[in-house]
C-alpha positions in Angstrom: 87.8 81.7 116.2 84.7 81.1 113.9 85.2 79.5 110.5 83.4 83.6 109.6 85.9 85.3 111.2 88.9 83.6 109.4 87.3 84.3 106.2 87.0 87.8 106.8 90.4 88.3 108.3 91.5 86.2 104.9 89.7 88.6 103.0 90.9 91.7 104.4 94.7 90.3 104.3 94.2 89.4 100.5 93.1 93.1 100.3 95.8 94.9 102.7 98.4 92.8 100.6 97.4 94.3 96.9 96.6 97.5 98.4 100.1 97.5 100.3 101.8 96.9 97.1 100.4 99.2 95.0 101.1 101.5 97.8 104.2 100.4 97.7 105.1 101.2 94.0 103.4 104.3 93.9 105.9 105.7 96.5 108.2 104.0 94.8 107.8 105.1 91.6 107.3 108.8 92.8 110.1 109.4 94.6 112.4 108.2 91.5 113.3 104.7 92.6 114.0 105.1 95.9 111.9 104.1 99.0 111.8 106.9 101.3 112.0 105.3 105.1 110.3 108.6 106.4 106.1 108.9 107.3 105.4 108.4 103.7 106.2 105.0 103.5 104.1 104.0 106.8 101.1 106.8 105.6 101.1 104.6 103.1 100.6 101.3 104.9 97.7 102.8 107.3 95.9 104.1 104.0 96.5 100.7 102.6 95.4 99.1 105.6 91.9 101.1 105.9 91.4 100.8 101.7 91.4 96.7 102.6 88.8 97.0 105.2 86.2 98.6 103.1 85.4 95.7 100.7 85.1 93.3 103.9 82.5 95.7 105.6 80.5 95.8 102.2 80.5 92.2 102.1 79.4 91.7 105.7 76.2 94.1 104.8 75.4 92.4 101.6 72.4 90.3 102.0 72.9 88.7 99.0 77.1 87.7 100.0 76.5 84.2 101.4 80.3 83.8 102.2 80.1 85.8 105.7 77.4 88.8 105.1 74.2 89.2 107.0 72.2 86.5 104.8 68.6 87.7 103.6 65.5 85.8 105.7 63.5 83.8 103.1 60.2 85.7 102.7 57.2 83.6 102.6 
């Protein structure tokens, strides 16, 4: 695997993560204290999971994102 690929994999997992645990405590919080082990809770995940690739795809388009994004050819 490319040294790009692992950082956008790292970059979507740091993403997934947060979005996963706000997720998280919004259903918690919501459903007054209790996790519900129904669809919710994996709705949740898979909206999570889609929210955390968003950021890695604007990245990868940005010219000016030298980290793994499509890097601008120097005009002359």
């Amino acid at each position: 695997m490319s040294t790009t690929t692992k950082n956008m994999l790292k970059s979507w997992l740091n993403v997934f993560v947060s979005a996963l645990i706000t997720a998280v405590l919004v259903i918690f919080t919501s459903n007054n204290g209790t996790i519900p082990m129904d669809g919710e809770l994996w709705l949740g995940a898979l909206i999570s999971a889609v929210v955390a690739v968003l950021p890695v795809i604007k990245n990868y388009f940005d010219k000016s994102d030298a980290r793994y994004g499509k890097v601008a050819e120097p005009s002359l």
